[in-house]
N, C-alpha and C positions, 0 to 999 in steps of 0.2 A: 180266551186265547186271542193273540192279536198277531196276525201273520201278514206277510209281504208286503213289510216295511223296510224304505229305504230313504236315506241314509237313518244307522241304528239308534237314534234316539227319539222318543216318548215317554208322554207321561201318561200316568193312570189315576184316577181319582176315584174312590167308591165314594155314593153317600146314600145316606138315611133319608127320608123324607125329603131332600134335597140339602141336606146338612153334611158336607165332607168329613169322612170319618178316616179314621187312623189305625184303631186298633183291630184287631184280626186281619190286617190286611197282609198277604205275601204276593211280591210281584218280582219273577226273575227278570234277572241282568239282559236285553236284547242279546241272542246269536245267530251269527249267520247261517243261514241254509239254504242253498242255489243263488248265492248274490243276493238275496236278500235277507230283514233279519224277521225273528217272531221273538214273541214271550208269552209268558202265560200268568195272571194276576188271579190273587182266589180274595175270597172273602170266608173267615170263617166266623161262626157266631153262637151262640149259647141260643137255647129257647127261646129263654127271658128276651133278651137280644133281638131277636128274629120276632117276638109278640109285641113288640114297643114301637115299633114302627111299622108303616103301613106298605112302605117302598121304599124300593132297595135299586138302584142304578151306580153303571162303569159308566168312567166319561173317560176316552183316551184321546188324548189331542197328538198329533204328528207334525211338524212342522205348523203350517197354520191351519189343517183340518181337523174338527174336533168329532168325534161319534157317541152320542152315549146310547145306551141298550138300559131300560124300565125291567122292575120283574113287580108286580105287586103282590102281597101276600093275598088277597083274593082269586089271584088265578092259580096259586098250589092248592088250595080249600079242598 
């Protein structure tokens, strides 16, 4: 989820291992909520999917600030 951004546009990148991925990816349209906007991006995945790789990260950039957030499949274990 990406909240209290202004003005409403960003982007969202997931990736693999550090490999930009596309598919299972769903990210809504920014809406405003108290002047500002949010969205919410998901990543979904198959097993198989989720066992191929070893990390998994959101990168969202906003104007020119970019954040990305790591999960590696060793810390759900």
């Amino acid at each position: 989820m990406v909240t209290d951004f202004y003005p409403g546009v960003m982007t969202v990148v997931w990736k693999a291992d550090g490999t930009p991925i596309t598919q299972g990816v769903e990210t809504t349209q920014p809406f405003k909520q108290n002047n500002k906007y949010m969205a919410t991006s998901y990543l979904l995945l198959t097993a198989k999917a989720w066992e191929t790789h070893s990390n998994y990260s959101c990168q969202v950039t906003h104007e020119e600030n970019t954040v990305e957030k790591s999960l590696s499949r060793a810390e759900c274990s």
